[in-house]
C-alpha positions in Angstrom: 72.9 17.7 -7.9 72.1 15.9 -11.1 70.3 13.3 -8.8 68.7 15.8 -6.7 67.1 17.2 -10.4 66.4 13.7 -11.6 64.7 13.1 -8.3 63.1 16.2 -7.7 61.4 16.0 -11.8 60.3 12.1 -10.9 58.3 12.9 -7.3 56.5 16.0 -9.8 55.8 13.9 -12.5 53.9 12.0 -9.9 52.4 14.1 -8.2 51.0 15.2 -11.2 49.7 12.1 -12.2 45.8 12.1 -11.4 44.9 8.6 -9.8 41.0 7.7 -10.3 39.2 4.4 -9.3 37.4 4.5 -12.6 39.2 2.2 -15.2 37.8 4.4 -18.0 39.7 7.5 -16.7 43.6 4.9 -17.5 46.9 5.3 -16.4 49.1 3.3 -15.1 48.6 4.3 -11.4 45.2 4.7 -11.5 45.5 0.8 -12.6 48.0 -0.1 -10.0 45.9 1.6 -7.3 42.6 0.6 -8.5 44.0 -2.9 -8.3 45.8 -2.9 -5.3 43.7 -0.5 -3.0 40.4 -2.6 -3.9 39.0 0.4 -6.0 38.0 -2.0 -8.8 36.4 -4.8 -7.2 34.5 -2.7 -5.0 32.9 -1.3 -9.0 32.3 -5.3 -9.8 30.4 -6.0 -6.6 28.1 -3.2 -7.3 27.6 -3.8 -10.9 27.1 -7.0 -10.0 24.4 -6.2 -7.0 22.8 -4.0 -9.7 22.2 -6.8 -12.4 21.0 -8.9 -9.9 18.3 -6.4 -8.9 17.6 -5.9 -12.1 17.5 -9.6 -12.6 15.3 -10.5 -10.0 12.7 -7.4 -11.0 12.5 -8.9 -14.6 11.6 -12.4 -12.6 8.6 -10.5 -10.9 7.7 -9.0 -14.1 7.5 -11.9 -15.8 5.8 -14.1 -13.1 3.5 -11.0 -12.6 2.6 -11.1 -16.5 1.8 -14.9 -16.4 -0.5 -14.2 -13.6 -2.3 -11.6 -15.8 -2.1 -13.9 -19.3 -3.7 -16.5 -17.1 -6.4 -14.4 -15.6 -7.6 -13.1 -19.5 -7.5 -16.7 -20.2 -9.5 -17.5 -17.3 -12.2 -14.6 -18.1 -12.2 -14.9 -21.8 -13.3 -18.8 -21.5 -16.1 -17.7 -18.9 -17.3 -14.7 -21.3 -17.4 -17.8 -24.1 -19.7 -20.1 -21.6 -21.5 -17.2 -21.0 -22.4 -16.4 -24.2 -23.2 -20.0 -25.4 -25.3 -20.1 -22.6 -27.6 -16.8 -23.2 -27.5 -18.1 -26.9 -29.4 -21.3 -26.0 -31.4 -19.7 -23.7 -32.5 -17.1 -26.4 -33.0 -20.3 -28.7 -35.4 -22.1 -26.5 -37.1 -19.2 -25.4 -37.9 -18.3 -28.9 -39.0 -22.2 -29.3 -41.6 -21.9 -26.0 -43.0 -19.0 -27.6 -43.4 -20.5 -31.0 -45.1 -23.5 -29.1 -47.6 -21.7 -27.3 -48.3 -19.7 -29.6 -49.3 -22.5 -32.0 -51.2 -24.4 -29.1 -53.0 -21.8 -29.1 -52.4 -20.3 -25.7 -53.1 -16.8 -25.2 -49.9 -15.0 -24.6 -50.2 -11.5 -23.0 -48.2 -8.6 -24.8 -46.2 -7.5 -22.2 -44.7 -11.2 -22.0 -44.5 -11.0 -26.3 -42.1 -7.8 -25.4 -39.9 -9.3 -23.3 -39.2 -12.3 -25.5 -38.3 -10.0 -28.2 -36.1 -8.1 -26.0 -34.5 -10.9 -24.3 -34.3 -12.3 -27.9 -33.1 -9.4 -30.0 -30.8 -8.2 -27.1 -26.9 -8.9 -27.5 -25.4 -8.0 -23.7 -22.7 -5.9 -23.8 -19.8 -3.6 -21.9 -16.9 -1.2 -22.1 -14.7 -3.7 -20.0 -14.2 -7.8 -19.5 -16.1 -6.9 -15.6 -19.0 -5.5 -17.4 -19.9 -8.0 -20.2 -19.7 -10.3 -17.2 -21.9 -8.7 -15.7 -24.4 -7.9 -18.1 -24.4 -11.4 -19.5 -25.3 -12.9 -16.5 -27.6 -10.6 -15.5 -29.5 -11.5 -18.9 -28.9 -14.9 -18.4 -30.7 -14.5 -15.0 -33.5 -12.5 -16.7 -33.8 -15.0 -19.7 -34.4 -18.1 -17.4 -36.9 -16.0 -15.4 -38.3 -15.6 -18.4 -38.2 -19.0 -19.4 -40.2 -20.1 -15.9 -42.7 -18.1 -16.9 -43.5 -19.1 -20.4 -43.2 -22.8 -18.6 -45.9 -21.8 -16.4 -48.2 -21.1 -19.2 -48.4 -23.7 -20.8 
């Protein structure tokens, strides 16, 4: 009978044993079944799947913000040529008008204003697009302007 008791209290002590496949939750069954039923590799591999999404997102971030770093490089040294550019154009436009205007060549008014403006006018915009675009539009305006003070002399 005594073995039947002893018996009997081991298979309840068991059973009431919970067995979880997370090695947090501890116990010595949950160990020996997480171990032997596969429980716990099974958590590695997708730990390990995880961190090597996560890995290979951070990769495509990264190669995605050297694409960007070398695009604002790329803009930023063609605003620079841009500017340097309408800055000698303003210089020599100012020149041509200082020389014909000391030759002596009649210069009509409407041509005085637009060397002022073209000379007193700094291009300009909210976003890296639009100071492209205004500076070369007054690029293209200058050298127009240019041509035609050229043409008067």
């Amino acid at each position: 009978m005594v073995k039947y008791l002893l018996l009997a209290s081991t298979a309840l002590t068991l059973a009431a044993c919970e067995i979880s496949e997370n090695p947090a939750d501890g116990g010595f069954l949950s160990g020996v079944v997480g171990v032997a039923g596969g429980g716990y590799q099974g958590r590695i591999d997708d730990r390990e799947a995880a961190l090597a999404a996560e890995q290979a997102q951070a990769n495509a971030l990264a190669a995605e913000q050297a694409q960007v770093a070398a695009t604002n490089a790329s803009i930023s040294a063609e605003l620079a040529r841009l500017r340097q550019e309408h800055t000698a154009l303003r210089l020599k436009i100012a020149d041509q008008l200082a020389a014909l205007q000391s030759a002596g060549v009649n210069v009509p008014t409407s041509m005085e204003t637009r060397v002022r403006t073209v000379v007193n006018t700094t291009p300009s915009g909210r976003t890296d697009a639009q100071r492209l675009a205004a500076l070369r539009t007054a690029i293209a305006d200058a050298r127009a302007l240019s041509a035609d003070l050229s043409r008067l002399s």
